[in-house]
N, CA, C, O and CB atoms as a CASP TS submission, in Angstrom:
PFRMAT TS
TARGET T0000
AUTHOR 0000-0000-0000
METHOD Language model
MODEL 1
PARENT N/A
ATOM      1  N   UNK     1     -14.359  76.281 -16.219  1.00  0.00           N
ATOM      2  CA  UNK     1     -14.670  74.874 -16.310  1.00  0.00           C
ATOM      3  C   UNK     1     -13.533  74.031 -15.748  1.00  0.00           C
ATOM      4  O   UNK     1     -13.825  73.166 -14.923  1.00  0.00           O
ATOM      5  CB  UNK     1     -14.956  74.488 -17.751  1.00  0.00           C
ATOM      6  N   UNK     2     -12.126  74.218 -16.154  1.00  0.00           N
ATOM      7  CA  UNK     2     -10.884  73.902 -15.676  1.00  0.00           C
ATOM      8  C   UNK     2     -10.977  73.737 -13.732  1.00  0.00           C
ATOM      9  O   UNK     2     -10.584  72.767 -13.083  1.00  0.00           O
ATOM     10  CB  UNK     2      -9.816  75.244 -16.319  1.00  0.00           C
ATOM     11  N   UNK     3     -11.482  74.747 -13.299  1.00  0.00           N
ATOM     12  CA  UNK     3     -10.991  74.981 -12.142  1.00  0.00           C
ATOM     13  C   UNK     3     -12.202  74.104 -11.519  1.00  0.00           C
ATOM     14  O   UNK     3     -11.901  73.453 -10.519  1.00  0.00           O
ATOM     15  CB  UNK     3     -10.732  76.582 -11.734  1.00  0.00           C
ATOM     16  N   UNK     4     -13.574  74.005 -12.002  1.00  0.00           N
ATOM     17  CA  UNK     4     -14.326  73.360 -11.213  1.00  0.00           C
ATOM     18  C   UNK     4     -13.921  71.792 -11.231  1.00  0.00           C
ATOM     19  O   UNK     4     -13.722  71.150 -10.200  1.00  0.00           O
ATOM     20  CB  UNK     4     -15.699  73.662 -11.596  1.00  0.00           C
ATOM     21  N   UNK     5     -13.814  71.196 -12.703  1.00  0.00           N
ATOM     22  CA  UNK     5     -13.186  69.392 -12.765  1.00  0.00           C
ATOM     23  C   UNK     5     -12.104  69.493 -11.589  1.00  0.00           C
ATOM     24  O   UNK     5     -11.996  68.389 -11.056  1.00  0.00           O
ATOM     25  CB  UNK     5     -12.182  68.782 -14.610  1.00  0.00           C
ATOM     26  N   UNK     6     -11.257  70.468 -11.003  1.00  0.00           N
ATOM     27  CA  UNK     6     -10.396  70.660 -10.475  1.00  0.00           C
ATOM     28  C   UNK     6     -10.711  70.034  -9.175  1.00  0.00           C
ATOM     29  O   UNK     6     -10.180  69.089  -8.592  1.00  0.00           O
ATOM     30  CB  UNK     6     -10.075  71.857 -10.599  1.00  0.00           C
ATOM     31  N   UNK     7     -12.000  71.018  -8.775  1.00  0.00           N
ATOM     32  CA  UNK     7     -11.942  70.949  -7.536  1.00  0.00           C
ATOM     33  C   UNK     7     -13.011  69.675  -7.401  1.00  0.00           C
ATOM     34  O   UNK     7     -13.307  69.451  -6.227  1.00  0.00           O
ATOM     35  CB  UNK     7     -12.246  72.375  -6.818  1.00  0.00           C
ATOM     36  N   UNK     8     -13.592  68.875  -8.290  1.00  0.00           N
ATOM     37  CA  UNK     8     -14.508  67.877  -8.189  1.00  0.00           C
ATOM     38  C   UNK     8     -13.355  66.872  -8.013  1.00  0.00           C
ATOM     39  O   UNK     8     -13.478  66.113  -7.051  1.00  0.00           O
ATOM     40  CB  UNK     8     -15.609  67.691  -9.433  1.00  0.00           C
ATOM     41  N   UNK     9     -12.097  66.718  -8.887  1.00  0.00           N
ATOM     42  CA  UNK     9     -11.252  65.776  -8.686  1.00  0.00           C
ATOM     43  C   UNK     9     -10.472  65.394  -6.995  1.00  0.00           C
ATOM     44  O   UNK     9     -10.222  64.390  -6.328  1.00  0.00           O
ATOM     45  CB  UNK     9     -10.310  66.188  -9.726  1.00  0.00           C
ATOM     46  N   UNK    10     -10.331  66.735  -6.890  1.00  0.00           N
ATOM     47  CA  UNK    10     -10.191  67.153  -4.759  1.00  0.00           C
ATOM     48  C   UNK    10     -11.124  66.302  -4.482  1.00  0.00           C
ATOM     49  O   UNK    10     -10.950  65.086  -4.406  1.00  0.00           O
ATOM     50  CB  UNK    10     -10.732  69.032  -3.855  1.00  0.00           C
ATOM     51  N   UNK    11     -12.199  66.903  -4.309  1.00  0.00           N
ATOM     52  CA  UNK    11     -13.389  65.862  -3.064  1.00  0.00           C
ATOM     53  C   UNK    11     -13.326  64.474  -3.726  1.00  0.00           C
ATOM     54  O   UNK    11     -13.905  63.625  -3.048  1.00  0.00           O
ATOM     55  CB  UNK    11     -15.507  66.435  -2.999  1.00  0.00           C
ATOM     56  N   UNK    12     -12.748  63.984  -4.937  1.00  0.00           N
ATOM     57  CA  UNK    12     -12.537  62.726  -4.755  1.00  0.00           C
ATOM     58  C   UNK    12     -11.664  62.303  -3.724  1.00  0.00           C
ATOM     59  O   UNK    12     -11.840  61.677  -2.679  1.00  0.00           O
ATOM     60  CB  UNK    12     -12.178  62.275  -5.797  1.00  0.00           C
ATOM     61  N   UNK    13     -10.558  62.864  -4.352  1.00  0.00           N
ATOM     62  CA  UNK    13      -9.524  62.714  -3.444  1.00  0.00           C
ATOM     63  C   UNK    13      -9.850  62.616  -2.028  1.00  0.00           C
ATOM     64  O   UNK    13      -9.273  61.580  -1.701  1.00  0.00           O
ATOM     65  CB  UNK    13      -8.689  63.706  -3.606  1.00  0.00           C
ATOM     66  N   UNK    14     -10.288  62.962  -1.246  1.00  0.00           N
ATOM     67  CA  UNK    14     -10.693  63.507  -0.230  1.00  0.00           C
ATOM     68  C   UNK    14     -11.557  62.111  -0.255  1.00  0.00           C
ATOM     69  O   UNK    14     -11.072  61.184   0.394  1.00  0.00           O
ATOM     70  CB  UNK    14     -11.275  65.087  -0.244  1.00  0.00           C
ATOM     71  N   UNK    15     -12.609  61.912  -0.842  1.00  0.00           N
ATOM     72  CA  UNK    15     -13.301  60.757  -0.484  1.00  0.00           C
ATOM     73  C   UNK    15     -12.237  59.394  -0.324  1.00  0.00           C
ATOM     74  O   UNK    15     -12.139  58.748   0.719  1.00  0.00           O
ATOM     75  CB  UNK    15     -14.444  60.552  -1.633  1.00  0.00           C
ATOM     76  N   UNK    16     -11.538  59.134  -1.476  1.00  0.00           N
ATOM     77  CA  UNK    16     -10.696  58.102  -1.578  1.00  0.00           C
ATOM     78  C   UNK    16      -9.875  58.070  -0.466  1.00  0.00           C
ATOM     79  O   UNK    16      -9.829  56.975   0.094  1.00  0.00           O
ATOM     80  CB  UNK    16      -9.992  58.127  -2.716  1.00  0.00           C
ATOM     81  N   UNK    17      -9.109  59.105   0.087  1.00  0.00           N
ATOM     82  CA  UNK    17      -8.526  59.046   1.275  1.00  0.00           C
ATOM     83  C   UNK    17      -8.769  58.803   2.910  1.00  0.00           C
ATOM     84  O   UNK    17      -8.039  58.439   3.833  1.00  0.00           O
ATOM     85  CB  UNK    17      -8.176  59.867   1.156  1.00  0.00           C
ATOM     86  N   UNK    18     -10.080  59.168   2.800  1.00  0.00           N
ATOM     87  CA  UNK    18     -11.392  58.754   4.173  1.00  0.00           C
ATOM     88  C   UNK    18     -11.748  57.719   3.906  1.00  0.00           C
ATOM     89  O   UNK    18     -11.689  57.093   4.965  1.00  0.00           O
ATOM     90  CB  UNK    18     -12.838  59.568   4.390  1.00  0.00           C
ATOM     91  N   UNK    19     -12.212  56.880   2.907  1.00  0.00           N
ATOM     92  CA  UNK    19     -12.892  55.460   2.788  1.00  0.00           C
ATOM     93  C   UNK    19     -11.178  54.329   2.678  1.00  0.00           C
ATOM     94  O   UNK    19     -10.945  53.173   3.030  1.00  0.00           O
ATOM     95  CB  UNK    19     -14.218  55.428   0.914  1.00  0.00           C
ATOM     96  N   UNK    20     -10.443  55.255   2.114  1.00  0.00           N
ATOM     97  CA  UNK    20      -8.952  54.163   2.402  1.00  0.00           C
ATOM     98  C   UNK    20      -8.690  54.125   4.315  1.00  0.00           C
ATOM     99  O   UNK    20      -8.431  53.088   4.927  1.00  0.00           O
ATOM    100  CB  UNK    20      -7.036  55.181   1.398  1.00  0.00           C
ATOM    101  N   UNK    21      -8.830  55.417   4.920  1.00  0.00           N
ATOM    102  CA  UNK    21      -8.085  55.240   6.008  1.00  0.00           C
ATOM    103  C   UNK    21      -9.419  54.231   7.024  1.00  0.00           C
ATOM    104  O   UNK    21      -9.102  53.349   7.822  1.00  0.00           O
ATOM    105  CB  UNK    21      -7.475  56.971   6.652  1.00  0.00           C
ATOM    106  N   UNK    22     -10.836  54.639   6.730  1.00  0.00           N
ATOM    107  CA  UNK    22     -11.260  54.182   7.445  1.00  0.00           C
ATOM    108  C   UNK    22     -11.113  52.210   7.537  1.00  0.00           C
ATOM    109  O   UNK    22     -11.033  51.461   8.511  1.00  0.00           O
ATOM    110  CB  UNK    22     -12.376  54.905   7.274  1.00  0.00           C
ATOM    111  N   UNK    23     -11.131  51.937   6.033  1.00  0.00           N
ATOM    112  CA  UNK    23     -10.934  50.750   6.100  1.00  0.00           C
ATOM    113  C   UNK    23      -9.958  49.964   6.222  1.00  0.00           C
ATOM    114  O   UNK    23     -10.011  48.766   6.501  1.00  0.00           O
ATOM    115  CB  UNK    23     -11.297  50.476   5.487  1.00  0.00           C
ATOM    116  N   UNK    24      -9.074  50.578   6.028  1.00  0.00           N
ATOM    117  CA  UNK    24      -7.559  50.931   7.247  1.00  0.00           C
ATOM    118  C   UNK    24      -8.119  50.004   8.918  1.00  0.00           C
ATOM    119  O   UNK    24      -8.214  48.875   9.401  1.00  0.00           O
ATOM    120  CB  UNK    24      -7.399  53.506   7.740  1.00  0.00           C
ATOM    121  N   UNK    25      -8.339  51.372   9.215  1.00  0.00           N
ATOM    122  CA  UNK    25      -8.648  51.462  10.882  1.00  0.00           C
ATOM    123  C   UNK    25      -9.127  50.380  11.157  1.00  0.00           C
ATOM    124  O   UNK    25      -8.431  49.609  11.819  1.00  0.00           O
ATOM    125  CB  UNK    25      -9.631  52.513  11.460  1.00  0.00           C
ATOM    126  N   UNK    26     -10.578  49.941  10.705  1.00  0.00           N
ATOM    127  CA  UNK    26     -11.433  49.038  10.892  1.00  0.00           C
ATOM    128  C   UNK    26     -11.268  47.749  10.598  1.00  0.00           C
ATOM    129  O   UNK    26     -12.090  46.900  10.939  1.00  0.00           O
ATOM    130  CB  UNK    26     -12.302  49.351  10.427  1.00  0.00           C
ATOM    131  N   UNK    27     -10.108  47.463   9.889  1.00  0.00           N
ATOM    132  CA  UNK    27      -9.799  46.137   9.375  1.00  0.00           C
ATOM    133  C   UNK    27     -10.735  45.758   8.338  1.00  0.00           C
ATOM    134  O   UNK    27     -11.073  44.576   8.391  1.00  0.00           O
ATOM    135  CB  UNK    27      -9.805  45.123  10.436  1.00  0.00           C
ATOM    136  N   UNK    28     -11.246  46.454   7.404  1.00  0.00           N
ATOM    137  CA  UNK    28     -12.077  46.013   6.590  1.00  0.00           C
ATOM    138  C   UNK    28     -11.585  45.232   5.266  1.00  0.00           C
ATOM    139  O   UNK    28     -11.044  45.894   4.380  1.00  0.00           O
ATOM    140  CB  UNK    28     -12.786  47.060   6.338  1.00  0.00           C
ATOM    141  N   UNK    29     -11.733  44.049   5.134  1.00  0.00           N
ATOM    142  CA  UNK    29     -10.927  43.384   4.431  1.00  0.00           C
ATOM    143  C   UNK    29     -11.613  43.884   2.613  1.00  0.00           C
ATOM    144  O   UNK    29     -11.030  43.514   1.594  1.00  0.00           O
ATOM    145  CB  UNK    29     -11.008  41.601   5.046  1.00  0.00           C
ATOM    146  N   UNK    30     -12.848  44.714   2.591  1.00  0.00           N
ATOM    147  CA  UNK    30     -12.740  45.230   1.324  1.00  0.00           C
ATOM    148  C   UNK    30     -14.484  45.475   1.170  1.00  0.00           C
ATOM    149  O   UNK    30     -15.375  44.801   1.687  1.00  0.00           O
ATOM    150  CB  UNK    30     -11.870  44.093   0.147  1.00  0.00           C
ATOM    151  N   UNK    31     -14.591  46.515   0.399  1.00  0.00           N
ATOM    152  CA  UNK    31     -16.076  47.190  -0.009  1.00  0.00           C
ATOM    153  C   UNK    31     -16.358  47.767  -1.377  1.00  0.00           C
ATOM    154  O   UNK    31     -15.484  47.914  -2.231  1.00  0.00           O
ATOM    155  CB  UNK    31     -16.366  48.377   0.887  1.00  0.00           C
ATOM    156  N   UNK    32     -17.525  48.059  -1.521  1.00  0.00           N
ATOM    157  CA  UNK    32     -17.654  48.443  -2.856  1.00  0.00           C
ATOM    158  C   UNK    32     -18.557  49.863  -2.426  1.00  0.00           C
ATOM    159  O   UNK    32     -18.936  49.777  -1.258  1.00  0.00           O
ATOM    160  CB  UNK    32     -18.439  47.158  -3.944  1.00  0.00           C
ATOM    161  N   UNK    33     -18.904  50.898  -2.973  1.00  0.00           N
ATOM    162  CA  UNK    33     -20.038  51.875  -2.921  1.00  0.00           C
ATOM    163  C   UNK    33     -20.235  52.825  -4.341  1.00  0.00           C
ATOM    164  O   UNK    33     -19.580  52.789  -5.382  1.00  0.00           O
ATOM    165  CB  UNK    33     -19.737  52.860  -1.608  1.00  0.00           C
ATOM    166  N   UNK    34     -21.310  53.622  -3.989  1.00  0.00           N
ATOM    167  CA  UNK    34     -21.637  54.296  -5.168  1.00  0.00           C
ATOM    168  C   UNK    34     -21.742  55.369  -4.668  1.00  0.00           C
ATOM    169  O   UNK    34     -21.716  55.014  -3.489  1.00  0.00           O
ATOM    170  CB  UNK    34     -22.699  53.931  -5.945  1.00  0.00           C
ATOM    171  N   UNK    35     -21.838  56.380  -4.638  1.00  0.00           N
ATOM    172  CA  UNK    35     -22.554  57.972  -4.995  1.00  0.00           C
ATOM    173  C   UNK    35     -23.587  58.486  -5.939  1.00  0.00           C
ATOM    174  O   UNK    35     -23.456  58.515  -7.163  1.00  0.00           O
ATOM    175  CB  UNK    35     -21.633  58.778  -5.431  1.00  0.00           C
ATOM    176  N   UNK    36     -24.535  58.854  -5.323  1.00  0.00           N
ATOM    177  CA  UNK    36     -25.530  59.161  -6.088  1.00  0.00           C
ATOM    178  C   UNK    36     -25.474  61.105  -5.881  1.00  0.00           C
ATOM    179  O   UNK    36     -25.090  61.620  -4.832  1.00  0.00           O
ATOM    180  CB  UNK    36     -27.030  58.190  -5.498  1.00  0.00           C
ATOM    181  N   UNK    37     -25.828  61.727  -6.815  1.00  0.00           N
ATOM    182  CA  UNK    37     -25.755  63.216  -7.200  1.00  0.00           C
ATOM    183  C   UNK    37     -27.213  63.368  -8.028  1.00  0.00           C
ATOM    184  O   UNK    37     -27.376  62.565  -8.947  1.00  0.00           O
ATOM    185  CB  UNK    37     -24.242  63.616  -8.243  1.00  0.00           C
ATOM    186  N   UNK    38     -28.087  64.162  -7.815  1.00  0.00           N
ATOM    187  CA  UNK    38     -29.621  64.102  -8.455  1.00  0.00           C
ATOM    188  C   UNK    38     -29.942  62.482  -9.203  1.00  0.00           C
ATOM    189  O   UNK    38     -30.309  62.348 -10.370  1.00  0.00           O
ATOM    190  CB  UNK    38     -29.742  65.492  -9.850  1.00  0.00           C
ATOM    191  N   UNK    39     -29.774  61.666  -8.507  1.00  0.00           N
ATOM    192  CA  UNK    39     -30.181  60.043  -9.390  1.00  0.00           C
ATOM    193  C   UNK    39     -28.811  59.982 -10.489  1.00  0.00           C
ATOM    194  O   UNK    39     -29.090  59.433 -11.554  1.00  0.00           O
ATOM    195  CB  UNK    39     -32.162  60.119 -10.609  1.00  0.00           C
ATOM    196  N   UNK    40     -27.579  60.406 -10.378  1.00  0.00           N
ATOM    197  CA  UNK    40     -26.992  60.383 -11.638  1.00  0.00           C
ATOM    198  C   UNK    40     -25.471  59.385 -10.618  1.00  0.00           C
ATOM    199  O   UNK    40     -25.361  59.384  -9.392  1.00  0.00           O
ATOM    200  CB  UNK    40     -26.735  62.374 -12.585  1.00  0.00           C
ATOM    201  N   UNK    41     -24.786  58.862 -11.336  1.00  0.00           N
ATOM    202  CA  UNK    41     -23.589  58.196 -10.402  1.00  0.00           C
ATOM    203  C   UNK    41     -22.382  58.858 -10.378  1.00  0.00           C
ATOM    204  O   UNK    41     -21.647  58.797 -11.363  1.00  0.00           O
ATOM    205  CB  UNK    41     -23.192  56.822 -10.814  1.00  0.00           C
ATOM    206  N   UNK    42     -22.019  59.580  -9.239  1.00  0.00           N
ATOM    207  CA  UNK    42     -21.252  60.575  -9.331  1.00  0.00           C
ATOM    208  C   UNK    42     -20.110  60.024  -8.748  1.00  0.00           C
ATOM    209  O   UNK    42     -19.296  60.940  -8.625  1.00  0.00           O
ATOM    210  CB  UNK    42     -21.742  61.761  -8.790  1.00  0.00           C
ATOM    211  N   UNK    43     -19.555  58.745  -8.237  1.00  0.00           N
ATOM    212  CA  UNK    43     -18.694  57.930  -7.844  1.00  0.00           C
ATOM    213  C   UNK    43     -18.777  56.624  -7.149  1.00  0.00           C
ATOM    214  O   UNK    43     -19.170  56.463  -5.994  1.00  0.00           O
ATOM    215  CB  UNK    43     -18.130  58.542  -7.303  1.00  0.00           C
ATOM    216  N   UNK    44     -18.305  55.570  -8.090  1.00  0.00           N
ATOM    217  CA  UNK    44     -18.492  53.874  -8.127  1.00  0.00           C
ATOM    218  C   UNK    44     -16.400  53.288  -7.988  1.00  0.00           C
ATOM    219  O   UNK    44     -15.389  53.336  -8.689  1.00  0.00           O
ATOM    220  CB  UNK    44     -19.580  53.257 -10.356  1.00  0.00           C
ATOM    221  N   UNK    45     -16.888  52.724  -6.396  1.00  0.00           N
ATOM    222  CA  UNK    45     -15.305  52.655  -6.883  1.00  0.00           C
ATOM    223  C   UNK    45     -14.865  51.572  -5.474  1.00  0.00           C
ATOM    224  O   UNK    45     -14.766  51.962  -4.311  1.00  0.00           O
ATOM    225  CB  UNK    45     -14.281  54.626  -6.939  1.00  0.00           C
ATOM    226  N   UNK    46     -14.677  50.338  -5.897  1.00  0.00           N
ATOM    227  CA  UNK    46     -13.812  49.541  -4.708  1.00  0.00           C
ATOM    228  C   UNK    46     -12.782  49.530  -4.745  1.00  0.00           C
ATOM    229  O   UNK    46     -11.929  50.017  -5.487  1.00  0.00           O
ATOM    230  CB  UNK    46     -13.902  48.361  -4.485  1.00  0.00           C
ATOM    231  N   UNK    47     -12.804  48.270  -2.934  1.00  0.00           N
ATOM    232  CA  UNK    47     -11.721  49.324  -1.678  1.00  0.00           C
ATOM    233  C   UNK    47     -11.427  47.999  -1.380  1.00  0.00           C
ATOM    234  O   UNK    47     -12.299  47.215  -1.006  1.00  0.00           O
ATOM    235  CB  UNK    47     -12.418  50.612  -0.108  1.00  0.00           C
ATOM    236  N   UNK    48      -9.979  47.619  -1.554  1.00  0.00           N
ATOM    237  CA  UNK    48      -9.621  46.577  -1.025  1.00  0.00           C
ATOM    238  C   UNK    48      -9.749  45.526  -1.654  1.00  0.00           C
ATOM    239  O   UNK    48      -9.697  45.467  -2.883  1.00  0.00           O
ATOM    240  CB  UNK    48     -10.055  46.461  -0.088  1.00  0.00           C
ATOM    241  N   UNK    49     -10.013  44.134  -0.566  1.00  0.00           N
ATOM    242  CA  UNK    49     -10.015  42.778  -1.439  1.00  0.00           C
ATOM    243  C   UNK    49     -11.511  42.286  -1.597  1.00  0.00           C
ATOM    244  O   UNK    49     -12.226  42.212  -0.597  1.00  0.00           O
ATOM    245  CB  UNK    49      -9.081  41.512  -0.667  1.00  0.00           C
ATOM    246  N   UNK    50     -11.859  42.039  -2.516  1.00  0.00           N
ATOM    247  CA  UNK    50     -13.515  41.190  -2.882  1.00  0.00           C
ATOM    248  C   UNK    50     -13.111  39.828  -2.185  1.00  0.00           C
ATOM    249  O   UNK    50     -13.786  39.580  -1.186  1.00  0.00           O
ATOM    250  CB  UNK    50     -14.040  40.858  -4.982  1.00  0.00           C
ATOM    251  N   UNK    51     -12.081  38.836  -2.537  1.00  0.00           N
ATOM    252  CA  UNK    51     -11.499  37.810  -1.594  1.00  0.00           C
ATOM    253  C   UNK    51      -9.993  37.741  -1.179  1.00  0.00           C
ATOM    254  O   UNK    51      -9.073  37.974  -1.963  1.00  0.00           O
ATOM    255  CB  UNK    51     -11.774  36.578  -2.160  1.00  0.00           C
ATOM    256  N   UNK    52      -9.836  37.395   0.147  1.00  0.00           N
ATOM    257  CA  UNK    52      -8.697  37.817   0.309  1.00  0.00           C
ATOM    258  C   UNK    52      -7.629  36.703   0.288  1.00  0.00           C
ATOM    259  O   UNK    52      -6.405  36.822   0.331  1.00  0.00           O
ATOM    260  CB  UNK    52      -8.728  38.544   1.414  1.00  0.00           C
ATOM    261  N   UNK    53      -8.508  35.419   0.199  1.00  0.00           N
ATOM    262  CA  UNK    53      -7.623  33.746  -0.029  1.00  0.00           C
ATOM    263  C   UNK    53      -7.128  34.230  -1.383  1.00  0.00           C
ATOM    264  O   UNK    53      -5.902  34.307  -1.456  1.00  0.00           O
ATOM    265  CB  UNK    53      -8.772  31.903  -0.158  1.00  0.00           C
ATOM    266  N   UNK    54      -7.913  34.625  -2.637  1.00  0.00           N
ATOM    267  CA  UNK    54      -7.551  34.438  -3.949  1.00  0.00           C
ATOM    268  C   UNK    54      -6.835  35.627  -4.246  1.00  0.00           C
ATOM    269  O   UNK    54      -6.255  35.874  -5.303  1.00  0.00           O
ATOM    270  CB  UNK    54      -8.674  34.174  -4.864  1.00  0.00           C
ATOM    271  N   UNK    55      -6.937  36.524  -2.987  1.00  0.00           N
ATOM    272  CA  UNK    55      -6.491  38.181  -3.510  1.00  0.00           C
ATOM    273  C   UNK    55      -7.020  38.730  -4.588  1.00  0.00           C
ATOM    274  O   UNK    55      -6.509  38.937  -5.689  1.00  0.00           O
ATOM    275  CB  UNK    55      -5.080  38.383  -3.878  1.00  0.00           C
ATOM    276  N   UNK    56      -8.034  38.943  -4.211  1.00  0.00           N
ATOM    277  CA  UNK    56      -9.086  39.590  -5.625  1.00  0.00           C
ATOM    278  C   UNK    56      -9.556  40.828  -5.317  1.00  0.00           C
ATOM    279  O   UNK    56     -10.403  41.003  -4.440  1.00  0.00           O
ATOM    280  CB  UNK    56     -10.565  38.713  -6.013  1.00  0.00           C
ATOM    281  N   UNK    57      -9.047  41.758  -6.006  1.00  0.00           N
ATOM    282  CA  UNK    57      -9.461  43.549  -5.585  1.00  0.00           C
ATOM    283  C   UNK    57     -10.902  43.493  -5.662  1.00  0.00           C
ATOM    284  O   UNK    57     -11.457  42.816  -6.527  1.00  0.00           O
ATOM    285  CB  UNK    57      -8.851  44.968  -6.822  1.00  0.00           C
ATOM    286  N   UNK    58     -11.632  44.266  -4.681  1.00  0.00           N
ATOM    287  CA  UNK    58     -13.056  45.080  -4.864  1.00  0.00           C
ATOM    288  C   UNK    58     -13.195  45.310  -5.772  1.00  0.00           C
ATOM    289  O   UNK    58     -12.210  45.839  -6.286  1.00  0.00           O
ATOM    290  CB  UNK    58     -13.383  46.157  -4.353  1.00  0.00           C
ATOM    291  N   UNK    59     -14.402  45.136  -6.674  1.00  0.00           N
ATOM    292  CA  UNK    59     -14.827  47.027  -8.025  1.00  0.00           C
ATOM    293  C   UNK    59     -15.796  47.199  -7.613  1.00  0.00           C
ATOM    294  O   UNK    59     -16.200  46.643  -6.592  1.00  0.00           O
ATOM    295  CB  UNK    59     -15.133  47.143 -10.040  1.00  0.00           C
ATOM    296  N   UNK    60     -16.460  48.034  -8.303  1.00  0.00           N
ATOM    297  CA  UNK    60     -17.484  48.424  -8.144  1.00  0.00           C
ATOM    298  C   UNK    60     -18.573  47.835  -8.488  1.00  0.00           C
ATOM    299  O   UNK    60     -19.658  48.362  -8.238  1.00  0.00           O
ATOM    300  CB  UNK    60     -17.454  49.271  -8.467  1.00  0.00           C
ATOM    301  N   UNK    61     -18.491  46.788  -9.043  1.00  0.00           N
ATOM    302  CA  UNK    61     -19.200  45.299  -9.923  1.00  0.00           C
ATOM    303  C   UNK    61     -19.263  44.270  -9.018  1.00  0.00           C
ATOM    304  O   UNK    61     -20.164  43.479  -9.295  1.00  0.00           O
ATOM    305  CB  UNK    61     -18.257  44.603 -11.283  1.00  0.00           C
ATOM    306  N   UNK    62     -18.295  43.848  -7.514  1.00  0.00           N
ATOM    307  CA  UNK    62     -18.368  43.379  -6.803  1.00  0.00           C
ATOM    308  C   UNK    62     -19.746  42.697  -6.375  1.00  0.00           C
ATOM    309  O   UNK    62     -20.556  43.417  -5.791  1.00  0.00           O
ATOM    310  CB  UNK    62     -17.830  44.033  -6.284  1.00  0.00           C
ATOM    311  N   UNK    63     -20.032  41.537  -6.586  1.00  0.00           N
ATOM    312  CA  UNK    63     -20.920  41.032  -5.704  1.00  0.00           C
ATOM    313  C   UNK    63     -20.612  40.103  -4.263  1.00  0.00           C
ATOM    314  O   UNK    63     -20.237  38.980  -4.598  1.00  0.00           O
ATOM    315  CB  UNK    63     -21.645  40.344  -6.553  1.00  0.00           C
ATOM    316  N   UNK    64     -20.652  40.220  -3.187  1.00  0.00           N
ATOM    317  CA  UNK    64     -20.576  39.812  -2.144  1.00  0.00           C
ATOM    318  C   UNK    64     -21.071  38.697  -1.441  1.00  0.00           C
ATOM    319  O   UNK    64     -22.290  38.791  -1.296  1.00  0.00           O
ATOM    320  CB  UNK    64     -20.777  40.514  -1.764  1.00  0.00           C
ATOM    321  N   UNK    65     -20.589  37.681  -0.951  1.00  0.00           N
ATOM    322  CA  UNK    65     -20.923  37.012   0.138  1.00  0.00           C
ATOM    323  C   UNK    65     -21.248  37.266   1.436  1.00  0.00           C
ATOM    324  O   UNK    65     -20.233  37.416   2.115  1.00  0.00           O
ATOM    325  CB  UNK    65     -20.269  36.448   0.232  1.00  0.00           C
ATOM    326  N   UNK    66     -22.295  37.378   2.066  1.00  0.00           N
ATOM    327  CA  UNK    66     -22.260  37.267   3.141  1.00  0.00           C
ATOM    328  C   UNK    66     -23.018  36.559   4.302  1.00  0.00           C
ATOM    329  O   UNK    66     -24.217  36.444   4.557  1.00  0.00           O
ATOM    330  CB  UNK    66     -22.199  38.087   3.188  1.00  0.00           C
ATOM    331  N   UNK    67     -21.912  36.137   4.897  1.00  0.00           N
ATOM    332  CA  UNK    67     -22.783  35.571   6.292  1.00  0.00           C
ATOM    333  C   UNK    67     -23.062  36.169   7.561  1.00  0.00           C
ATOM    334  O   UNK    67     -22.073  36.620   8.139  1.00  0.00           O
ATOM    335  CB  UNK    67     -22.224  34.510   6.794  1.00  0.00           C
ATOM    336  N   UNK    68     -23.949  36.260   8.023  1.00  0.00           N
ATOM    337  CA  UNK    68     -24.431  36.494   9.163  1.00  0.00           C
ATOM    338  C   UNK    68     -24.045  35.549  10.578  1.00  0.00           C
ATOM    339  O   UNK    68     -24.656  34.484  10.662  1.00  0.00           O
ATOM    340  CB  UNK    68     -25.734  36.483   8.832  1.00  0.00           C
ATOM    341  N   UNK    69     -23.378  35.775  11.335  1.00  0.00           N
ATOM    342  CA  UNK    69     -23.753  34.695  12.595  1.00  0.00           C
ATOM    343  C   UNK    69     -24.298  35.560  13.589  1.00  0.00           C
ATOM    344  O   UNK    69     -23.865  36.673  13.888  1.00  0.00           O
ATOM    345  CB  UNK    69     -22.410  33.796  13.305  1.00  0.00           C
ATOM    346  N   UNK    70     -25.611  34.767  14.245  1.00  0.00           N
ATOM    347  CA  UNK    70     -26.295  35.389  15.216  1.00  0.00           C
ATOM    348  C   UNK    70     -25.796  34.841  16.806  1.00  0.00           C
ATOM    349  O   UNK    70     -25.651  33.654  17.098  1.00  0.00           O
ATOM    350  CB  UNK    70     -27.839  35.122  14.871  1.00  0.00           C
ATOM    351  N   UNK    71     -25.668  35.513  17.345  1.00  0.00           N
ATOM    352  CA  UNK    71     -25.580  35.298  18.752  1.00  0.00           C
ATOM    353  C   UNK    71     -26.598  34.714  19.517  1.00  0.00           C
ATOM    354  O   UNK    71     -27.770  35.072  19.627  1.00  0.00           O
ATOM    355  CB  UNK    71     -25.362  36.367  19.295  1.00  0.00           C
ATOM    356  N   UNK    72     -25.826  33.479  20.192  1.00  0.00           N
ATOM    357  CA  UNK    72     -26.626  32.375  20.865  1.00  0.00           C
ATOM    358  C   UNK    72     -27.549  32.783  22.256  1.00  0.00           C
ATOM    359  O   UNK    72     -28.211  31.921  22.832  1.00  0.00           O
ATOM    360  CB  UNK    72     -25.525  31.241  21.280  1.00  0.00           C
TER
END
């Protein structure tokens, strides 16, 4: 049992480190997501800033603004 929490805690890791670098790369000023595993939530976890004037971290509770601009 030890060794499997083990290795479930890894592919977090592993997730946390790919969704940090990508939003890294991309300039993503901040996100929220979930994981779903048979309908059950197998990881809820924000990334960055929810606003970045007020400096307000992501969660996973995050609700978002967004605007769209369409091209003329």
């Amino acid at each position: 049992m030890l060794s499997l929490a083990a290795t479930a805690i890894a592919q977090a890791d592993q997730v946390d480190d790919l969704i940090k670098a990508n939003v890294q790369k991309q300039n993503i000023p901040g996100l929220s997501l979930v994981s779903l595993n048979d309908g059950k939530i197998a990881k809820a976890a924000g990334y960055g800033l929810a606003n970045i004037k007020l400096q307000i971290p992501a969660t996973p509770e995050t609700v978002y603004s967004l605007r769209v601009r369409l091209a003329a």
